[in-house]
OpenMM code with the backbone's topology and positions (N, CA, C; nanometers):
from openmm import Vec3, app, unit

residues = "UNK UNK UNK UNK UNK UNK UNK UNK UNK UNK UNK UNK UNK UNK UNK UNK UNK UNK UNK UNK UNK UNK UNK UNK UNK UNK UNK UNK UNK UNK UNK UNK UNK UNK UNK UNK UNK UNK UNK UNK UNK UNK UNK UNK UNK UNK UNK UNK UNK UNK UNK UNK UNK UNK UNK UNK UNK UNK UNK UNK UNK UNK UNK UNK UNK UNK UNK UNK UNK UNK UNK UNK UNK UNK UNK UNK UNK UNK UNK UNK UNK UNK UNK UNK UNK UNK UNK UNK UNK UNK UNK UNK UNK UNK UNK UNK UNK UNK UNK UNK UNK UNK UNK UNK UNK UNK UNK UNK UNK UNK UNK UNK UNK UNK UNK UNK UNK UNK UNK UNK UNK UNK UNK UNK UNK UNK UNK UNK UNK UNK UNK UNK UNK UNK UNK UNK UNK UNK UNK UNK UNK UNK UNK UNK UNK UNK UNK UNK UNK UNK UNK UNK UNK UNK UNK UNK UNK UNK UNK UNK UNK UNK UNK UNK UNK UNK UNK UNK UNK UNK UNK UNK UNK UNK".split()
positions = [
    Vec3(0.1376, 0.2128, 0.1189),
    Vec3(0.0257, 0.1321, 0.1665),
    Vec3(0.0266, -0.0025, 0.0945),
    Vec3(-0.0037, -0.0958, 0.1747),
    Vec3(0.0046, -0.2292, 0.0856),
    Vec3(-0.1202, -0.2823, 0.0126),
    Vec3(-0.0816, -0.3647, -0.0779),
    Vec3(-0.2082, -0.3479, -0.1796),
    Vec3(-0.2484, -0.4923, -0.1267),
    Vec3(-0.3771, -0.5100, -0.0916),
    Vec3(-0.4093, -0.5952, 0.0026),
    Vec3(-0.4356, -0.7216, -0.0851),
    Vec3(-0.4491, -0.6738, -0.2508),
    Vec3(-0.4736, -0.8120, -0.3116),
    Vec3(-0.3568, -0.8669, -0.3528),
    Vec3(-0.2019, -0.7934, -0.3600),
    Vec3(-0.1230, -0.9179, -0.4202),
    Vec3(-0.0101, -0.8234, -0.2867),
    Vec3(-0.0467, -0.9046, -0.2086),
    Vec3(0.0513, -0.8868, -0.0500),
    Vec3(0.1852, -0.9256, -0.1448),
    Vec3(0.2273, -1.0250, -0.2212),
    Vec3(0.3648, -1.0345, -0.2461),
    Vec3(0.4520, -0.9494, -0.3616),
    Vec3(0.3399, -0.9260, -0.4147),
    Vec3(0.3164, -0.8464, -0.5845),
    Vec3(0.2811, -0.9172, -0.6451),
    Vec3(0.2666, -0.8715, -0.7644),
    Vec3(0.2160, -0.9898, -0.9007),
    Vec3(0.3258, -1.0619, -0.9397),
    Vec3(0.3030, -1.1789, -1.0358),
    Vec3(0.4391, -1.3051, -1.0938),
    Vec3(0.4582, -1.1667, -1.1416),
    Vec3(0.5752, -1.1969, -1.1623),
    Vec3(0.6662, -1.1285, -1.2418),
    Vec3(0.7746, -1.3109, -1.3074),
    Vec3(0.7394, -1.3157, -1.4391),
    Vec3(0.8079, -1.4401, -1.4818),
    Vec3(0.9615, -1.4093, -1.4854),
    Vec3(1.0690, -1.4878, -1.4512),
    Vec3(1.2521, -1.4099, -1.4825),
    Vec3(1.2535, -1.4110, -1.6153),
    Vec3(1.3419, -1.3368, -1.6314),
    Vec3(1.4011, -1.3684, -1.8327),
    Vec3(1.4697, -1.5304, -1.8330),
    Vec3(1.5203, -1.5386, -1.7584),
    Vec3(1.5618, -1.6824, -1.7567),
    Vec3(1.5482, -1.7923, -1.6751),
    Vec3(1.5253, -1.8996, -1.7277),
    Vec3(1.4364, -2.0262, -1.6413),
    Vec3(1.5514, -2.1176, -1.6336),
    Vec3(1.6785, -2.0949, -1.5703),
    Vec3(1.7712, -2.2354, -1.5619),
    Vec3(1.7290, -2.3249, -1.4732),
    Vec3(1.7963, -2.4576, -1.4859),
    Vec3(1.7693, -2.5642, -1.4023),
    Vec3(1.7975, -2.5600, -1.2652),
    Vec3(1.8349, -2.4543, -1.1747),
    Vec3(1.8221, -2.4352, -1.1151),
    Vec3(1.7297, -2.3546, -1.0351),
    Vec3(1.6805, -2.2912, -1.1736),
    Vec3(1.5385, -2.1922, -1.0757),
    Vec3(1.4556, -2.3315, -1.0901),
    Vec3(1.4523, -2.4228, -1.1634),
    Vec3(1.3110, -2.5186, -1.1434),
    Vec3(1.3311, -2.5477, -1.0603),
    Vec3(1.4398, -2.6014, -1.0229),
    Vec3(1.4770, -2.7013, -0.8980),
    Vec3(1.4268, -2.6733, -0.7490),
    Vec3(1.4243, -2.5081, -0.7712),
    Vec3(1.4314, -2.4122, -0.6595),
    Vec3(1.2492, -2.4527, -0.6159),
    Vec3(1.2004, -2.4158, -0.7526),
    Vec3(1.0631, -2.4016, -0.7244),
    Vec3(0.9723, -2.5354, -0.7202),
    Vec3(1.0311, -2.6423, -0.7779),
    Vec3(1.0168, -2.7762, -0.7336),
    Vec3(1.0279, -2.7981, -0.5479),
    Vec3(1.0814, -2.7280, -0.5081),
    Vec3(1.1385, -2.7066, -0.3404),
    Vec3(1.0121, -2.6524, -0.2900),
    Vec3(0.9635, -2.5456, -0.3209),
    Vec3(0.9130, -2.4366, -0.2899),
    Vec3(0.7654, -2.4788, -0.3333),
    Vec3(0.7613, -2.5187, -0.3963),
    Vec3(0.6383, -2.6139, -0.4458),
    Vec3(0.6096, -2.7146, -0.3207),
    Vec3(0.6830, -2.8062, -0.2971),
    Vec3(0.6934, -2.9383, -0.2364),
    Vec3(0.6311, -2.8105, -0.0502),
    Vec3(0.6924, -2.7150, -0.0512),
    Vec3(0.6421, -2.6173, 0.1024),
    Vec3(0.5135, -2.5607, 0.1326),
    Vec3(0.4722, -2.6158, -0.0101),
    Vec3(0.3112, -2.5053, 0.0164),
    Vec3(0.2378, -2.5929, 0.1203),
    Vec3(0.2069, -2.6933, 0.1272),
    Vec3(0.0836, -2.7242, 0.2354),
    Vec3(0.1717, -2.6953, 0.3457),
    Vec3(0.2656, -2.7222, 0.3729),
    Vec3(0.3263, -2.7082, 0.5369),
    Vec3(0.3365, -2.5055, 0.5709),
    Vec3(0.3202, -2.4613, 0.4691),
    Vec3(0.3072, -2.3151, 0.4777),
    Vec3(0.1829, -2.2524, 0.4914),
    Vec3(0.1226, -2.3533, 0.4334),
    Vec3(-0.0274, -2.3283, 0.4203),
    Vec3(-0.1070, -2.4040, 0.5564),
    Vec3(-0.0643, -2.5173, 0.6106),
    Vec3(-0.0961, -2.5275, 0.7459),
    Vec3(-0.0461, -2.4329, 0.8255),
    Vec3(0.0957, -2.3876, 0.8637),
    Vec3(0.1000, -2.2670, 0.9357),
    Vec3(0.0789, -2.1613, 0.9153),
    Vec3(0.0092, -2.1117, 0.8081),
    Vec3(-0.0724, -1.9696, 0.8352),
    Vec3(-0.1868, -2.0171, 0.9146),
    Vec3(-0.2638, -2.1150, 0.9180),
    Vec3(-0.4027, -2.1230, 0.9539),
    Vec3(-0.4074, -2.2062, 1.0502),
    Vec3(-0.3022, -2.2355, 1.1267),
    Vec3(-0.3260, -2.2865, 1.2969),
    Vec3(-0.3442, -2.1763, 1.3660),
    Vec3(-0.4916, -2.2445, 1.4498),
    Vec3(-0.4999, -2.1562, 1.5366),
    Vec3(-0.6629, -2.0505, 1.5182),
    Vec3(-0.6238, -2.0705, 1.3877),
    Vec3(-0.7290, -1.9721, 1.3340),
    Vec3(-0.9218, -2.0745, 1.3933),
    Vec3(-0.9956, -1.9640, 1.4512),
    Vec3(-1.1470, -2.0113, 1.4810),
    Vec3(-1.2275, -1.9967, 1.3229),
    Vec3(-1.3666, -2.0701, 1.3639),
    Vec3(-1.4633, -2.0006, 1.2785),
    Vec3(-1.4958, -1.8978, 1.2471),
    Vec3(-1.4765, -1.8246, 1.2908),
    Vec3(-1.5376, -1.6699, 1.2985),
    Vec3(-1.3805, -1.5653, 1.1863),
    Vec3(-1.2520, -1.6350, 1.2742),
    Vec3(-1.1747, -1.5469, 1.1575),
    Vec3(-1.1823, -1.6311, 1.0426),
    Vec3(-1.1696, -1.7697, 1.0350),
    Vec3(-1.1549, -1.8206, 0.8868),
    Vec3(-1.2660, -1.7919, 0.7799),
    Vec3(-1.3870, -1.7172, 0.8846),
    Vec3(-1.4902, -1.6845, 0.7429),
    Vec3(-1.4928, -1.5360, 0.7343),
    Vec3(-1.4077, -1.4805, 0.7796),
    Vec3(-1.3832, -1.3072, 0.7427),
    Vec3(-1.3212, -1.3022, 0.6489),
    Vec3(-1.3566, -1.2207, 0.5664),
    Vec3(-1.2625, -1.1390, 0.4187),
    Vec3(-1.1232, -1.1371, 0.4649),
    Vec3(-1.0301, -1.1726, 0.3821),
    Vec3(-0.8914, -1.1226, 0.3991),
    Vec3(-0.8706, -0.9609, 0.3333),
    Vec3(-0.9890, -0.9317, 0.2713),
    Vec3(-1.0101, -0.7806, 0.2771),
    Vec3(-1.1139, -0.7163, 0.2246),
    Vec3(-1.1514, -0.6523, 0.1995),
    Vec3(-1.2993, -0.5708, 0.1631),
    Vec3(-1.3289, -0.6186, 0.0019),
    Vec3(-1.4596, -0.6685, -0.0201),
    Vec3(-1.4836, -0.7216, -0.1457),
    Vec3(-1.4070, -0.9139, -0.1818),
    Vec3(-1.3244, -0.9247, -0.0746),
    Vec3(-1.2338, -1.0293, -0.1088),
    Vec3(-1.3087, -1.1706, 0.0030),
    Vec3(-1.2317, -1.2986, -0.0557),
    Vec3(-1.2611, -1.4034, -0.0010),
    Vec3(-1.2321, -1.4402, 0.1295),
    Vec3(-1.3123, -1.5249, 0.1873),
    Vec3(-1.2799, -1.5785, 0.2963),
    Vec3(-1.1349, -1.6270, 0.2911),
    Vec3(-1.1019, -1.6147, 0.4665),
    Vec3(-0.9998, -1.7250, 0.4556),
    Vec3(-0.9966, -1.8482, 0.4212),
    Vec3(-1.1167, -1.8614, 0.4251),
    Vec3(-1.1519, -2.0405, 0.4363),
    Vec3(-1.1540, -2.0545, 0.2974),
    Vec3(-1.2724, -1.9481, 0.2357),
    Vec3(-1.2265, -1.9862, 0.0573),
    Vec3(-1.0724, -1.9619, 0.0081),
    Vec3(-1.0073, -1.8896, 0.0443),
    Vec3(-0.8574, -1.9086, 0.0154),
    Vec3(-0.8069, -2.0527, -0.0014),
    Vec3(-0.7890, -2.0940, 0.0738),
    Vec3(-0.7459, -2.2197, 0.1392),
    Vec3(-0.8135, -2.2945, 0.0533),
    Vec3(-0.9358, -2.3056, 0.0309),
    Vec3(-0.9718, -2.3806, -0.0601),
    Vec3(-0.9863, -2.3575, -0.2075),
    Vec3(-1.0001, -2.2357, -0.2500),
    Vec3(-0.9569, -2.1985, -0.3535),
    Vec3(-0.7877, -2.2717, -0.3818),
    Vec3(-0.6987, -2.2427, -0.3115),
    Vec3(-0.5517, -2.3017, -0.3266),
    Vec3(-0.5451, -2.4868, -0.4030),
    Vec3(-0.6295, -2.5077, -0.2626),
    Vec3(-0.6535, -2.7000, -0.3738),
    Vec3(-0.6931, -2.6672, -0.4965),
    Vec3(-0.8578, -2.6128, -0.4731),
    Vec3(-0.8435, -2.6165, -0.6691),
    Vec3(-0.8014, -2.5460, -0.7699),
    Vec3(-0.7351, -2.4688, -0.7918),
    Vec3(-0.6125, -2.4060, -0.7994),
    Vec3(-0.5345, -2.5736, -0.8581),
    Vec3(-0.4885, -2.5712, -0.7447),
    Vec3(-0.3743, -2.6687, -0.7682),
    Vec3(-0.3748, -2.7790, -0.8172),
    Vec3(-0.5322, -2.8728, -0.8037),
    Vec3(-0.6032, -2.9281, -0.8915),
    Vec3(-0.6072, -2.9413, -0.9918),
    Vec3(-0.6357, -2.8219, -1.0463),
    Vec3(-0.6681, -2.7678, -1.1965),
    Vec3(-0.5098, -2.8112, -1.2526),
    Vec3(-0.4274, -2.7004, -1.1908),
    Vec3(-0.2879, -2.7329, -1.2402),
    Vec3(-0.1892, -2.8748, -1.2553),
    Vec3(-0.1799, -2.9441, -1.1464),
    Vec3(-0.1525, -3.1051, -1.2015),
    Vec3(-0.2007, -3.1178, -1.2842),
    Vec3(-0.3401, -3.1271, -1.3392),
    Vec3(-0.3943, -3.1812, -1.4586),
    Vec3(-0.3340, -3.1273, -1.5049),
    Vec3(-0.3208, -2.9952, -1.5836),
    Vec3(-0.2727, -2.9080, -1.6929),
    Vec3(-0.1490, -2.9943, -1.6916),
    Vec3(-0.0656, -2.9633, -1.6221),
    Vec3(0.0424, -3.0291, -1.6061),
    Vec3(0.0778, -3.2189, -1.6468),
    Vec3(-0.0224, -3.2981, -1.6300),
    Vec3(-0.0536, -3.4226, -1.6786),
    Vec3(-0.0793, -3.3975, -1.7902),
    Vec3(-0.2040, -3.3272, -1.8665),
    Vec3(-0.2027, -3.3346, -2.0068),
    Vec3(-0.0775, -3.2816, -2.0647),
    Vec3(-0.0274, -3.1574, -2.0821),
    Vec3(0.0745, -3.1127, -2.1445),
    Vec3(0.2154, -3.2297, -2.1412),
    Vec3(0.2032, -3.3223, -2.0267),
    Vec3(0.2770, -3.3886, -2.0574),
    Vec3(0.2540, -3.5362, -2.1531),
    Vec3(0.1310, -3.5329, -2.1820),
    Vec3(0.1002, -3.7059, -2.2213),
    Vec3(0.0235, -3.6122, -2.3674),
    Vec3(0.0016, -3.5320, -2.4070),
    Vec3(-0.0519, -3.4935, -2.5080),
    Vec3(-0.0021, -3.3199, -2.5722),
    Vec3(0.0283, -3.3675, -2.7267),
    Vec3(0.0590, -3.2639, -2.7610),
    Vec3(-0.0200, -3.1166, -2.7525),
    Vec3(0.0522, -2.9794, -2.6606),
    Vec3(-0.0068, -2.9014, -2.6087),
    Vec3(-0.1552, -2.8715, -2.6609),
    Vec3(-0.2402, -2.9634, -2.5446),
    Vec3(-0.3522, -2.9290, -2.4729),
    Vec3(-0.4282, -2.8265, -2.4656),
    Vec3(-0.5522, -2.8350, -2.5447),
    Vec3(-0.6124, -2.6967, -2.4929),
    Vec3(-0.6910, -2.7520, -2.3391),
    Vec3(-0.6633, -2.6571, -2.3055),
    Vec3(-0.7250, -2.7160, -2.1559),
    Vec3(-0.8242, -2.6248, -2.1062),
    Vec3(-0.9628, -2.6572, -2.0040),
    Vec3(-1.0613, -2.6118, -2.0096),
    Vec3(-1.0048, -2.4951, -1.8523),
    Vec3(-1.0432, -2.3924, -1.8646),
    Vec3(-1.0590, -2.2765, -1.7928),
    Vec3(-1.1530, -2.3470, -1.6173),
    Vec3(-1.1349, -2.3068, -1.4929),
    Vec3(-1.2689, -2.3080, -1.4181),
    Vec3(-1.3015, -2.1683, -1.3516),
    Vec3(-1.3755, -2.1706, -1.3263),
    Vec3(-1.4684, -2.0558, -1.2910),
    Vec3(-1.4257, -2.0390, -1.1014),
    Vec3(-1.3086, -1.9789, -1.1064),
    Vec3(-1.2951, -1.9835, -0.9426),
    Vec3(-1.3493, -1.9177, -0.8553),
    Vec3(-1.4558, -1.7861, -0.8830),
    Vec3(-1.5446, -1.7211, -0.8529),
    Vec3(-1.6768, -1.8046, -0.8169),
    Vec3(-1.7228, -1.8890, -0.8327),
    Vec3(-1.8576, -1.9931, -0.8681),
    Vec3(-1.7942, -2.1066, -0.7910),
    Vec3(-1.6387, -2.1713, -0.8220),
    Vec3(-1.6289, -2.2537, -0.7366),
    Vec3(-1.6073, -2.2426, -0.5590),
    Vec3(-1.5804, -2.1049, -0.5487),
    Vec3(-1.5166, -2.0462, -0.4358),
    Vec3(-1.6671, -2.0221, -0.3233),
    Vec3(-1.8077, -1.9953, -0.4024),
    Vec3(-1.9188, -1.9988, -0.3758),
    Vec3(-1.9761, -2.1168, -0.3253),
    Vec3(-1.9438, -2.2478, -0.3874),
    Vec3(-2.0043, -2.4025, -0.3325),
    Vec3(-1.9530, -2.4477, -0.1882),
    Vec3(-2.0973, -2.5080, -0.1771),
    Vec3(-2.0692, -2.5161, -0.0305),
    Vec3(-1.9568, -2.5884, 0.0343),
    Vec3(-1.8651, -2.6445, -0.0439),
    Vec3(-1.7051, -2.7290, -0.0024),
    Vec3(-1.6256, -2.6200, 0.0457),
    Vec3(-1.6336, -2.5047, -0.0068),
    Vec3(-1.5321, -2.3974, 0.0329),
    Vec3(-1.5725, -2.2826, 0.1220),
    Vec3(-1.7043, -2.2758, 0.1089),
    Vec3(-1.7743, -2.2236, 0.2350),
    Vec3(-1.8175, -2.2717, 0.3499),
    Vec3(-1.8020, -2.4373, 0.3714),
    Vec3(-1.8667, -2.4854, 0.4877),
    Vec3(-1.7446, -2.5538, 0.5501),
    Vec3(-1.6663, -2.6690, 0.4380),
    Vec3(-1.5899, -2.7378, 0.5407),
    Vec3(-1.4588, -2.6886, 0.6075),
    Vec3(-1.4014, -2.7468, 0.6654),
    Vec3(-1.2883, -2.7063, 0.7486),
    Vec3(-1.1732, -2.6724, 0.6739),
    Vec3(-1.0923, -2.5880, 0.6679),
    Vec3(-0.9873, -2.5849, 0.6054),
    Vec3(-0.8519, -2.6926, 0.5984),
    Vec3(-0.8583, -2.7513, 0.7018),
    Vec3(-0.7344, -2.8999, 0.6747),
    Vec3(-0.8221, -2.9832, 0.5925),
    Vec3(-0.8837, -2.9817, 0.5541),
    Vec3(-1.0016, -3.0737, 0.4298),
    Vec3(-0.8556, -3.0602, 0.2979),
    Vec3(-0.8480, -2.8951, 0.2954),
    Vec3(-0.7919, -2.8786, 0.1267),
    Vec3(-0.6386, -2.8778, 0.1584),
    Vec3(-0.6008, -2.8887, 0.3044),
    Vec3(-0.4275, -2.8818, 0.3229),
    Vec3(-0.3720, -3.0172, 0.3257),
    Vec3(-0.4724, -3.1288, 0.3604),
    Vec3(-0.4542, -3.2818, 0.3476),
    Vec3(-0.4506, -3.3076, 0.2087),
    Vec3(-0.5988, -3.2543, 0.1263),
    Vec3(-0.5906, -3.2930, -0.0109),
    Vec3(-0.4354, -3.2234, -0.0619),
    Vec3(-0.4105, -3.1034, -0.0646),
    Vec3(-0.2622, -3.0645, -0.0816),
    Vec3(-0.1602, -3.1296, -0.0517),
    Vec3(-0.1577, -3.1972, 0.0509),
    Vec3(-0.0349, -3.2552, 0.0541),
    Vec3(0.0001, -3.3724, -0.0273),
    Vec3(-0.1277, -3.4895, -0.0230),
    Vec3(-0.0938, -3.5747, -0.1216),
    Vec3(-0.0872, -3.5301, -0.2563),
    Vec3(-0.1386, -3.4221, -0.3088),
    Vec3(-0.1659, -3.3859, -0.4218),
    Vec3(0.0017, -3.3469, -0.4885),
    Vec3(0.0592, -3.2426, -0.3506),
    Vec3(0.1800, -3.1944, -0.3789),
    Vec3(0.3304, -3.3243, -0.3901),
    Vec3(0.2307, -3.4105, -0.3178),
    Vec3(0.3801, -3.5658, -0.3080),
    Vec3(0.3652, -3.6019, -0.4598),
    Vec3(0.2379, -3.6221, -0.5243),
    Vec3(0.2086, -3.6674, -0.6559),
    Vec3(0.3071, -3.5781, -0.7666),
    Vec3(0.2492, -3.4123, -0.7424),
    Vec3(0.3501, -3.3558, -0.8164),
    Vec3(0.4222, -3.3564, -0.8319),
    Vec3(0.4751, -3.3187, -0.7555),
    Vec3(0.6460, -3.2759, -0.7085),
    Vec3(0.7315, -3.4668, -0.7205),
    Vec3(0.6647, -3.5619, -0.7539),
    Vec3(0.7129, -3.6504, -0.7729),
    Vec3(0.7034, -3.6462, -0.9519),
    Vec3(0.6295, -3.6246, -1.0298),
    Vec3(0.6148, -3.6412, -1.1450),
    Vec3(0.7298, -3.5278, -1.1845),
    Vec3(0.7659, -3.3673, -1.1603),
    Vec3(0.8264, -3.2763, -1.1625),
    Vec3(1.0169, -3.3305, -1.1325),
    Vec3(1.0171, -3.4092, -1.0367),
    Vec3(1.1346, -3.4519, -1.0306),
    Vec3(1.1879, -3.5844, -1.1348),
    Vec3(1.1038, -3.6376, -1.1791),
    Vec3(1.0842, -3.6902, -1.3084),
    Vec3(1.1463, -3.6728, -1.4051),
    Vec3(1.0663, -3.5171, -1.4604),
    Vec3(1.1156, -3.4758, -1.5964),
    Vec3(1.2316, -3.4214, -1.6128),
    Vec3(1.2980, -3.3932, -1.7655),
    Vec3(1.4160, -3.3338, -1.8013),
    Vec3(1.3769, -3.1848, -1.8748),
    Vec3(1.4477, -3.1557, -1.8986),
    Vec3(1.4232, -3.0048, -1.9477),
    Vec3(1.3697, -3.0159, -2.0915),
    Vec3(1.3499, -3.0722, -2.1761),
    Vec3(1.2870, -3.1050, -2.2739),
    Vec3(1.1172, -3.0862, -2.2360),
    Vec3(1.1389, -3.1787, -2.1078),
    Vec3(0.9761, -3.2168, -2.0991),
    Vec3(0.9286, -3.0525, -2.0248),
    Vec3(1.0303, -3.0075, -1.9501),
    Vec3(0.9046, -2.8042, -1.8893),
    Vec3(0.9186, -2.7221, -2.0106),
    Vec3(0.9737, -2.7685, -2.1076),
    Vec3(0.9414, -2.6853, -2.2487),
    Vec3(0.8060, -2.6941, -2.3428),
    Vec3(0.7464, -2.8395, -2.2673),
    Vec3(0.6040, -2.8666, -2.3469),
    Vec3(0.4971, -2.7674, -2.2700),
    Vec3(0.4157, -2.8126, -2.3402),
    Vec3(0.2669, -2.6670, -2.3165),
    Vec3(0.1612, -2.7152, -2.2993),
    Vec3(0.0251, -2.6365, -2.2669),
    Vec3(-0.0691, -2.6321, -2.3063),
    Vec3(-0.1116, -2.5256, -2.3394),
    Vec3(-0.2698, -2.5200, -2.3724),
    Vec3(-0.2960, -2.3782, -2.4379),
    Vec3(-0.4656, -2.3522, -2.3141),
    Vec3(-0.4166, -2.2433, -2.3089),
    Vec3(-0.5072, -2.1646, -2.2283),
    Vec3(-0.5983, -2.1002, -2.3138),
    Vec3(-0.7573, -2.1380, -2.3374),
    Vec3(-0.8026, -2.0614, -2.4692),
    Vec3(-0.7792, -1.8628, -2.4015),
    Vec3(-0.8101, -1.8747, -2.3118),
    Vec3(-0.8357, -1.7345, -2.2701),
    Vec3(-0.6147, -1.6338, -2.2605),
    Vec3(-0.5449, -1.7661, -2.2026),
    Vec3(-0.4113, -1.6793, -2.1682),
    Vec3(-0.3284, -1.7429, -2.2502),
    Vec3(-0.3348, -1.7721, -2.3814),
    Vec3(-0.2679, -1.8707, -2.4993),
    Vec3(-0.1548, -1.9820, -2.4292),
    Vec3(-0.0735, -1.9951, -2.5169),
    Vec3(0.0371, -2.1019, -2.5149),
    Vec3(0.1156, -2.0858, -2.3912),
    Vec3(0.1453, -2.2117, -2.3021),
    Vec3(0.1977, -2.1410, -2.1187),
    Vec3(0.2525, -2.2659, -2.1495),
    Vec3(0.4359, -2.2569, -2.1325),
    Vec3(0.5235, -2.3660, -2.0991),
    Vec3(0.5233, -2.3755, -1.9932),
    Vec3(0.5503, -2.5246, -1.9164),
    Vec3(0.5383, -2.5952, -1.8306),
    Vec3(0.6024, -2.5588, -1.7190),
    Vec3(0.7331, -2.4938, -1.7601),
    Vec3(0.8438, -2.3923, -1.6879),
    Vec3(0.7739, -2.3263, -1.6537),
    Vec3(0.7207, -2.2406, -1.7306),
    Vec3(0.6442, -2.0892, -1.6536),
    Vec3(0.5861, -2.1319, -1.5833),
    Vec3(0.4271, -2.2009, -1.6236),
    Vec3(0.3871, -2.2730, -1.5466),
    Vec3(0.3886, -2.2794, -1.3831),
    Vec3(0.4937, -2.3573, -1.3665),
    Vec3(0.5647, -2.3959, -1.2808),
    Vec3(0.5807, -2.2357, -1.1723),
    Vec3(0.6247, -2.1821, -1.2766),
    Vec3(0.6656, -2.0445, -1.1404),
    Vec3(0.5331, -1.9742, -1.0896),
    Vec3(0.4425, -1.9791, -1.2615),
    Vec3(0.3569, -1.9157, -1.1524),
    Vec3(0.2619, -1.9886, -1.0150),
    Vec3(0.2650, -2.1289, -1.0958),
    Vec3(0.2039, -2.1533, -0.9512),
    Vec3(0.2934, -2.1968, -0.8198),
    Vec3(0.3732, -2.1786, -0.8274),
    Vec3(0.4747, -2.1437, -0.6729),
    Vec3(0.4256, -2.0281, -0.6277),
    Vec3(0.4026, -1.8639, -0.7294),
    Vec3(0.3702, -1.7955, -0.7003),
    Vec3(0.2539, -1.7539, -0.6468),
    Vec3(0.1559, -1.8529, -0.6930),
    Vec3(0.0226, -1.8321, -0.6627),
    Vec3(-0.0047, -1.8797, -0.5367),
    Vec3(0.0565, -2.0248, -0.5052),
    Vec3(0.0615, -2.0696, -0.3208),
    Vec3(0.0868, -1.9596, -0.2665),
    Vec3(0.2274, -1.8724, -0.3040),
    Vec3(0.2758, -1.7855, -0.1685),
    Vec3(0.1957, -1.6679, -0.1752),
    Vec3(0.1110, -1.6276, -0.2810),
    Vec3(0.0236, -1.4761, -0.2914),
    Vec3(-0.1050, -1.5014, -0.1362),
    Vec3(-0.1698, -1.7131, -0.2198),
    Vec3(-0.2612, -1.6715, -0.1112),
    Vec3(-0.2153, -1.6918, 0.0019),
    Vec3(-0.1342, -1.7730, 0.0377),
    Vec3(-0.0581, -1.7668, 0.1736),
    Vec3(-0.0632, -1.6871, 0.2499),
    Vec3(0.0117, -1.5835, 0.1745),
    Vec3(0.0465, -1.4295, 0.2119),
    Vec3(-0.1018, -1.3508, 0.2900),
    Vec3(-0.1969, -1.3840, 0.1647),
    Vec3(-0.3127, -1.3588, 0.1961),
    Vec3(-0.3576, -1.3723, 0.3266),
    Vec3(-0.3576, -1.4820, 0.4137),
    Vec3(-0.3656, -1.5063, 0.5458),
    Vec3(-0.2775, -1.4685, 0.6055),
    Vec3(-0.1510, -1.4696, 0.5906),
    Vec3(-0.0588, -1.4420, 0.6973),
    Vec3(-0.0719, -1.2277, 0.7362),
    Vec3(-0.0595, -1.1952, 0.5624),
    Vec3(-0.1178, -1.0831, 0.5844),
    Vec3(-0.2197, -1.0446, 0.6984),
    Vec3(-0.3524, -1.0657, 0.6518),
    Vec3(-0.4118, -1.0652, 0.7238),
    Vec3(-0.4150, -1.0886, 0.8643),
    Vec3(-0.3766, -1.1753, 0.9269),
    Vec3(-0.2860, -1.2171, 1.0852),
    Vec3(-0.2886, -1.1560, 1.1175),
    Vec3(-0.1461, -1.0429, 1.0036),
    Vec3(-0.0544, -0.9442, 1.1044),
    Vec3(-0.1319, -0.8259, 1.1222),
    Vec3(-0.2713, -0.7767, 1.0197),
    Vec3(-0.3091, -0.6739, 1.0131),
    Vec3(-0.3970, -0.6858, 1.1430),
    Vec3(-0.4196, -0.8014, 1.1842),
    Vec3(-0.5260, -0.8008, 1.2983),
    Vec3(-0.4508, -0.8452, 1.4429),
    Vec3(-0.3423, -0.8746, 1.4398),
    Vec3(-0.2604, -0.8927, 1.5998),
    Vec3(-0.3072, -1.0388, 1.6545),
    Vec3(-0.3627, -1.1520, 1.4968),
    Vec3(-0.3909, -1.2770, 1.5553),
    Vec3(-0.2363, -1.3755, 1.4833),
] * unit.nanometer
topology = app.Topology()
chain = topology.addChain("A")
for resn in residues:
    res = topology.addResidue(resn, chain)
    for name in ("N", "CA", "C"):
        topology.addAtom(name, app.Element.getBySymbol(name[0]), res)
C-alpha cells in the first residue's frame, strides 16, 4: 500500500555528493516549476482545495507551501553563502500553509513566483565551485546542513510534493 505522505519515499542523502550529482540536481532543480505546472493543469476549485489525503493539505496549499519552501531555502542558501555558517531562523509551515495566500489564491500565483525564483537560483548554483556547497548553515532545530545536502534535499522536497498531486490525480482518474 502506498504511504500517501512520502509518495516518493523519504531523502535518503547518497554517501557521496560528486560533481556530478550536483550538476544533476542543479537540472532537476531548474524542472520544478515546469513539473509543478504540469501536475496542476487542468485541475478546478473544488479538486485544488481537497486533501491530497486524510489529515493532509490542500492541493492548493501544496503548491504553495512549495514557494515557501523554496523561499525559505534561497535565503538559507544566500546567507550560507555571504556569511560564515548562519544560524538561520526556522518557519512555521503549518501556520503559514493556514494564511489566506495559500488558501485563497490561485495556484500559478506560487508556480510564476517559482519560476523566477528558480532562474535566480539555479543561476547563483551554477556560479559556485565545490568549495562554496561545502559551506553551511545551522538549523537551530536540524544542526549544521552543507549546502550540497542542502541542495538534494530540496530537489527532493519539489518532487515529494509534486508527487503529492500527481499521486493524487492518479488515485482519483483526474
Amino acid at each position: 500500500m502506498e504511504d500517501l505522505r512520502y509518495p516518493i519515499g523519504q531523502f535518503v542523502l547518497p554517501e557521496e555528493i560528486s560533481q556530478d550529482t550536483i550538476e544533476q540536481w542543479i537540472n532537476e532543480l531548474e524542472g520544478i516549476p515546469q513539473e509543478l505546472q504540469d501536475a496542476i493543469v487542468g485541475l478546478n476549485d473544488e479538486q485544488l482545495d481537497t486533501s491530497y489525503r486524510p489529515d493532509g493539505w490542500t492541493l492548493r496549499q501544496v503548491v504553495h507551501h512549495l514557494a515557501d519552501g523554496n523561499i525559505n531555502a534561497y535565503i538559507r542558501f544566500k546567507l550560507a553563502l555571504t556569511e560564515d555558517e548562519p544560524i538561520i531562523v526556522p518557519f512555521n509551515e503549518e501556520r503559514w500553509a493556514d494564511l489566506s495566500d495559500s488558501v485563497e489564491l490561485r495556484p500559478e500565483v506560487s508556480v510564476s513566483l517559482l519560476r523566477v525564483l528558480h532562474q535566480r537560483w539555479v543561476k547563483t548554483l551554477r556560479g559556485l565551485n565545490q568549495e562554496d556547497f561545502q559551506r553551511s548553515f545551522i538549523h537551530p532545530e536540524g544542526g549544521k546542513t552543507e549546502l550540497r545536502k542542502a541542495l538534494g534535499f530540496f530537489v527532493w522536497h519539489g518532487k515529494h510534493h509534486i508527487a503529492h498531486i500527481t499521486s493524487f490525480r492518479n488515485r482519483k482518474g483526474i
